[in-house]
C-alpha positions in Angstrom: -10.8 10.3 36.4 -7.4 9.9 35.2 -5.8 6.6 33.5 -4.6 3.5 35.7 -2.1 1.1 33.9 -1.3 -2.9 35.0 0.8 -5.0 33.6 0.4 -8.8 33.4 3.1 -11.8 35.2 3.1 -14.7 33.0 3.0 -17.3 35.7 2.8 -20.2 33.0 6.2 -18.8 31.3 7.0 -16.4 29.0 8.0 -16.5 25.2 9.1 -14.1 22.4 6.3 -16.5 20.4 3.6 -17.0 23.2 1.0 -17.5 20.2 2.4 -20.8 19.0 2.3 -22.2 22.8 -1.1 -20.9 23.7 -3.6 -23.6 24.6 -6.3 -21.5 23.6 -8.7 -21.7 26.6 -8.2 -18.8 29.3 -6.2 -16.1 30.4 -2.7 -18.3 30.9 -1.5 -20.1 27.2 0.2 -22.9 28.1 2.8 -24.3 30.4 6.9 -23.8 29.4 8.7 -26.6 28.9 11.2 -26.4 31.5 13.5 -28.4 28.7 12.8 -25.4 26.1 14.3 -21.7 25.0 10.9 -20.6 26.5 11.8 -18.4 30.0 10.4 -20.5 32.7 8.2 -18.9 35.3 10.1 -18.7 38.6 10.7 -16.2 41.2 13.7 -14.4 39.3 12.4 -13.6 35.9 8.9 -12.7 37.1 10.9 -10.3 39.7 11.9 -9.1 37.0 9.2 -8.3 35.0 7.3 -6.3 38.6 10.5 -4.5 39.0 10.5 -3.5 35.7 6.8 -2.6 35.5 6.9 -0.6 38.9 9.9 1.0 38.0 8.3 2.6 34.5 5.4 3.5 36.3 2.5 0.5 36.1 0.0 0.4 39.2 0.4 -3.0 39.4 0.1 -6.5 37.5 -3.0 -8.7 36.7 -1.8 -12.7 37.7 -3.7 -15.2 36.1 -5.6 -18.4 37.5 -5.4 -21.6 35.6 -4.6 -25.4 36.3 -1.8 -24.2 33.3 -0.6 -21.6 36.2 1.7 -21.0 39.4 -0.6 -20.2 41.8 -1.4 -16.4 41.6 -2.0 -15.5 45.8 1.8 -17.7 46.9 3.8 -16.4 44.0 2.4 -12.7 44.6 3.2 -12.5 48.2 6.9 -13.7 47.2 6.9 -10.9 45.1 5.5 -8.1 47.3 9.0 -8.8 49.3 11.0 -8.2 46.2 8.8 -4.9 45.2 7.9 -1.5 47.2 4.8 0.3 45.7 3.4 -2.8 43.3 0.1 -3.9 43.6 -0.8 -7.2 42.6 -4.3 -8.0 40.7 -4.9 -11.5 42.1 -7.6 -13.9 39.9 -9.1 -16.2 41.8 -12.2 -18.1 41.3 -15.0 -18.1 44.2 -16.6 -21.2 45.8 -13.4 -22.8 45.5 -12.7 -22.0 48.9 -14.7 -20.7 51.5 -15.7 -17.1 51.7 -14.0 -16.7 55.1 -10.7 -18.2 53.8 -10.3 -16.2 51.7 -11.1 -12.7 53.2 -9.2 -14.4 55.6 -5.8 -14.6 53.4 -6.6 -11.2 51.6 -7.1 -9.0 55.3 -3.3 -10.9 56.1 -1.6 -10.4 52.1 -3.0 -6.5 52.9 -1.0 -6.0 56.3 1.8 -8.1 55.0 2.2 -6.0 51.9 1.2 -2.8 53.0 -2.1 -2.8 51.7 -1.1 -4.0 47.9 -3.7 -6.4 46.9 -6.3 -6.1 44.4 -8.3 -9.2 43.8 -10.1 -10.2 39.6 -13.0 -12.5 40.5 -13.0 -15.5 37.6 -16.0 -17.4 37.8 -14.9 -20.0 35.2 -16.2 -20.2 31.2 -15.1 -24.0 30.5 -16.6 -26.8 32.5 -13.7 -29.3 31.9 -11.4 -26.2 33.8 -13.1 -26.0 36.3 -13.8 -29.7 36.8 -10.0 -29.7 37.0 -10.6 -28.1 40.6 -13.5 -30.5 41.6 -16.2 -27.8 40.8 -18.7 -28.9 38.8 -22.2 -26.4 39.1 -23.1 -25.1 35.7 -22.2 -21.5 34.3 -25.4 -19.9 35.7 -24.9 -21.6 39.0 -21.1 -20.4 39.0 -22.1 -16.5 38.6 -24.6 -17.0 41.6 -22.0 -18.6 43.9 -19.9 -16.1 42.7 -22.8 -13.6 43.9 -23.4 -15.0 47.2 -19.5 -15.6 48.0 -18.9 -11.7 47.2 -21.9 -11.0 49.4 -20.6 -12.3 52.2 -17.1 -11.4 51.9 -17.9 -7.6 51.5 -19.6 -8.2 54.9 -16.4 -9.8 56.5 -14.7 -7.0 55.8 -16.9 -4.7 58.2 -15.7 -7.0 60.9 -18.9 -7.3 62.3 -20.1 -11.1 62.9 -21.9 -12.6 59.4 -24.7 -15.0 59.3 -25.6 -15.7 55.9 -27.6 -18.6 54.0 -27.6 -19.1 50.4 -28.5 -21.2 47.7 -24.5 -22.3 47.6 -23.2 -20.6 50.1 -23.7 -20.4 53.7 -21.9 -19.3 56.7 -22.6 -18.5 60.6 -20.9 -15.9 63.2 -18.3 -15.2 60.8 -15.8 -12.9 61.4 -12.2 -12.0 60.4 -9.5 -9.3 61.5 -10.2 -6.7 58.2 -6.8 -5.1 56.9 -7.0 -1.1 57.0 -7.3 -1.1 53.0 -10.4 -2.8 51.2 -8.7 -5.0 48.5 -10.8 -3.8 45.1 -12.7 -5.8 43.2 -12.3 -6.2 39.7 -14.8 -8.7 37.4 -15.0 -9.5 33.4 -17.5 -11.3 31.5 -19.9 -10.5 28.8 -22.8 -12.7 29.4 -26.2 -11.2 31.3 -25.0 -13.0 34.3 -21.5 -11.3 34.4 -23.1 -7.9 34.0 -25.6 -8.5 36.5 -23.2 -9.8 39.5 -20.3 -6.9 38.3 -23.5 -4.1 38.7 -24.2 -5.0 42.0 -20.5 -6.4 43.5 -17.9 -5.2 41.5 -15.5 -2.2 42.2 -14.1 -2.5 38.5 -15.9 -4.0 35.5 -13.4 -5.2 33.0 -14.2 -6.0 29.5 -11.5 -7.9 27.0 -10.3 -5.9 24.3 -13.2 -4.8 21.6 -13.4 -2.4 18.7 -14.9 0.7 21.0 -18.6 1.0 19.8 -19.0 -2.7 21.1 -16.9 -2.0 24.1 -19.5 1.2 24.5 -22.4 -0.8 24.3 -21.1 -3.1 27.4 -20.1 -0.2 30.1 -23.8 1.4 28.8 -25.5 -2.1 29.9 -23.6 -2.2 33.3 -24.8 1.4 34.0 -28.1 0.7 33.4 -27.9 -2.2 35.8 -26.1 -0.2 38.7 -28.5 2.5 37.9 -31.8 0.1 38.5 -29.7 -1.4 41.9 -30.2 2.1 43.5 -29.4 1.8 47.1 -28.4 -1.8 46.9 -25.2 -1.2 45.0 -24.4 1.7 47.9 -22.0 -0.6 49.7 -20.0 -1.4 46.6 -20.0 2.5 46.0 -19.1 4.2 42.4 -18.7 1.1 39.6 -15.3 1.7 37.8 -14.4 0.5 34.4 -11.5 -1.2 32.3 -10.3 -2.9 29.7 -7.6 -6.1 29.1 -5.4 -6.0 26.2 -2.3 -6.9 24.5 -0.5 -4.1 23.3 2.5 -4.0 20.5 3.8 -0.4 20.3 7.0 0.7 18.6 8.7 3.8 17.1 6.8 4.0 13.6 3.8 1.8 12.9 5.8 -0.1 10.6 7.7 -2.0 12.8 4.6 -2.6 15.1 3.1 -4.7 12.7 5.7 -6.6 11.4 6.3 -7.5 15.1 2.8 -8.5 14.8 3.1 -10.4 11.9 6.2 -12.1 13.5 4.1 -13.4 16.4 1.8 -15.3 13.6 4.8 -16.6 11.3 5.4 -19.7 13.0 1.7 -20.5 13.0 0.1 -23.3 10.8 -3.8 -24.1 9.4 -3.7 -27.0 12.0 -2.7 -25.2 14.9 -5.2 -22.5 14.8 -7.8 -25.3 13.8 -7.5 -26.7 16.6 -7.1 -24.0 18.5 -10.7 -22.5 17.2 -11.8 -25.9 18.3 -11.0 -25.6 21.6 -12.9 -21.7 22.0 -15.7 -22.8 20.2 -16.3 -25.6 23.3 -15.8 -23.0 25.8 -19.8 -21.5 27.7 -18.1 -18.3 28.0 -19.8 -15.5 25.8 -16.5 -13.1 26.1 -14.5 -16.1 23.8 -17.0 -16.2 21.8 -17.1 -12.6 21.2 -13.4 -13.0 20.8 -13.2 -15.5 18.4 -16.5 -13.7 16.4 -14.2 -10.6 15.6 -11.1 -13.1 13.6 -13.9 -16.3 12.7 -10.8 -18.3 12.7 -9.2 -16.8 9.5 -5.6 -15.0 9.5 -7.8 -12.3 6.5 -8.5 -8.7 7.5 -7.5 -9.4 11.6 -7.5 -5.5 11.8 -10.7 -5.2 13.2 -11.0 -1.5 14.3 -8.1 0.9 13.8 -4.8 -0.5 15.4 -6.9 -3.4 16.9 -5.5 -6.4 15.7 -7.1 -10.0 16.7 -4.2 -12.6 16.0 -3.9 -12.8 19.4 -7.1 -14.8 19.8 -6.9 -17.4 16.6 -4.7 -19.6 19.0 -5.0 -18.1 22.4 -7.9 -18.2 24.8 -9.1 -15.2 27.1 -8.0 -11.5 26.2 -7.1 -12.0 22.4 -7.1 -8.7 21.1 -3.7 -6.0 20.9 -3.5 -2.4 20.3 -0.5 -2.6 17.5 1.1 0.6 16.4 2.9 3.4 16.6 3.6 4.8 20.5 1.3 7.6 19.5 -1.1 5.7 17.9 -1.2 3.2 20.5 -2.0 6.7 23.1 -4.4 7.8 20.7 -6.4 4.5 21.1 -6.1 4.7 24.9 -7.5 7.8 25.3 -10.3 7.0 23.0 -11.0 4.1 25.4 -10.4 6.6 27.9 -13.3 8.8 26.7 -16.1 6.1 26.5 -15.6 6.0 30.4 -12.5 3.1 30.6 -9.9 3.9 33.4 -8.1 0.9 34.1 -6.0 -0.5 31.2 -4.4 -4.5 32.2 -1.8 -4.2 29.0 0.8 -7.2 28.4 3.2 -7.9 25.4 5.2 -10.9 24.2 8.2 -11.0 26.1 6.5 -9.4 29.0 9.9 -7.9 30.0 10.9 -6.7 27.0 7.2 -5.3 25.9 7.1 -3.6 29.5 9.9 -1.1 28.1 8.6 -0.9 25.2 5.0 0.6 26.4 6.8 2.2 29.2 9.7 4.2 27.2 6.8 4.9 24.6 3.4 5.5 25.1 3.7 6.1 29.1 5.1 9.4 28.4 2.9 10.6 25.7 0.0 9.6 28.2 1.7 11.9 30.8 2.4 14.6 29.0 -1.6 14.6 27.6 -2.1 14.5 31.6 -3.9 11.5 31.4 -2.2 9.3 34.1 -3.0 9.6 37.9 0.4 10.7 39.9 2.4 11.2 36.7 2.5 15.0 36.2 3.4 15.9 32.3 7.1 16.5 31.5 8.3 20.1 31.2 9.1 21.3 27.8 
């Protein structure tokens, strides 16, 4: 299967420095000052930044959830009117509103956008986040809500009438009007739980950014899952697999990392010590997995070649970036690529100006290795 790229919309504002205004818990950072230099997250910039991505050939664009974020489903519709072919990966986290709600609003985004949603389940790893939205079950109890919720709305979708009763969830002579195009379901996590629920729900596992023999060892324990489903996972149909990483890719390696070491220049002891603070407090075993690969020092943060973990000493969620050459960076992919990875959810500080960057680079190297899907190699 060939290569699917996303981008990522920074719907909590964008920054050359992102790293020094990350609040270190999730996939977001922290809010812009409207006051500062930092590029504030409205409707024209982030137009922007999906123009710029469709235009240089990215699928579509992962949009965070967090109490720290616009809110991904109304700022993604505006932006389906301001794009043609851009599909938008929507996090959202279950139980916070009713199954039928929500199949409800992703059947209408679907006819409304010509069929350009794709939707990244987030069952929560930090109780005071979640509290934030008034939920307040326990991790385990969050990944079977978010079991029971995906139940039921793969059964809306048939648009036949659902009865269903469940430990958290329950719901009787549902229906909705389904959209022509099933909106993909994508779902991360590293615990037991997360595996389990992707197995058996998920259209797309997603795993944050690894060194690739740990990243191996995660899509092996999801196979072995679907495998033991059998005919259960048959409505789900084939699991797919990808990954969620930064990416810093320039002409020669050499300026790669000093961009890289630019990002951490304007760091300080305190600020990542408070920042490991914050990730150590977090239930969810992908931070900690994160934060296991740096332990909190700025030594040796090259942890498998052109994987670089600054990202994650002050900023929560995905913390790891593929820093190199635009070669390099390909090579990397497409050793990803080989372990069975076919959906890459890249981003880069500025997002506008790191979209280019990937997309004038590495984008054609991929395509002329025939690695991406609908991008035929350039003639020589």
């Amino acid at each position: 299967m060939a290569i699917t790229l996303h981008w990522f919309l920074p719907t909590n504002g964008d920054s050359r420095s992102d790293l020094s205004l990350g609040n270190a818990v999730g996939e977001a950072g922290s809010r812009v000052d409207s006051f500062g230099a930092d590029r504030a997250p409205d409707l024209d910039y982030l137009s922007l930044v999906a123009g710029a991505a469709e235009q240089l050939g990215f699928t579509g664009a992962l949009t965070p959830t967090s109490s720290w974020c616009e809110d991904a489903w109304v700022f993604t519709a505006a932006l389906t009117q301001r794009t043609e072919r851009f599909k938008y990966l929507v996090a959202f986290r279950p139980g916070l509103q009713a199954p039928t709600l929500v199949a409800q609003a992703a059947a209408t985004y679907q006819r409304i956008s010509q069929n350009r949603l794709l939707l990244n389940v987030v069952t929560g790893g930090d109780d005071v986040e979640q509290r934030r939205f008034g939920d307040y079950l326990g991790k385990a109890e969050r990944y079977e809500r978010a079991a029971e919720f995906l139940t039921i709305f793969r059964q809306l979708w048939s648009g036949q009438s659902v009865t269903f009763t469940g430990k958290h969830l329950s719901v009787e002579d549902a229906t909705i009007v389904p959209a022509a195009a099933w909106p993909d379901i994508y779902l991360g996590g590293s615990s037991s739980e997360a595996l389990d629920v992707a197995a058996e729900h998920a259209d797309v596992y997603l795993t944050w950014g690894e060194p690739p023999a740990q990243v191996a060892e995660k899509i092996d324990a999801v196979r072995r899952r679907v495998k033991n489903l059998g005919r259960a996972r048959a409505a789900a149909g084939d699991l797919r697999f990808g990954i969620r990483l930064h990416v810093i890719s320039r002409q020669t390696e050499e300026e790669a990392w000093a961009q890289a070491n630019r990002l951490l220049s304007g760091l300080d002891p305190d600020q990542i010590r408070r920042a490991q603070q914050i990730q150590r407090n977090s239930q969810s075993e992908g931070q900690r997995r994160m934060s296991a690969l740096h332990g909190g020092s700025t030594d040796n943060l090259e942890v498998s070649p052109n994987l670089w973990a600054g990202v994650g000493l002050v900023r929560g969620g995905a913390g790891t970036a593929l820093v190199g050459s635009h070669e390099q960076v390909a090579d990397r992919i497409a050793e990803y690529h080989e372990l069975g990875l076919d959906e890459f959810v890249l981003s880069g500080y500025p997002h506008l100006e790191e979209a280019y960057a990937f997309g004038e680079g590495v984008i054609p190297i991929l395509a002329d290795r025939g690695l991406l899907a609908d991008r035929p190699a350039r003639s020589s």
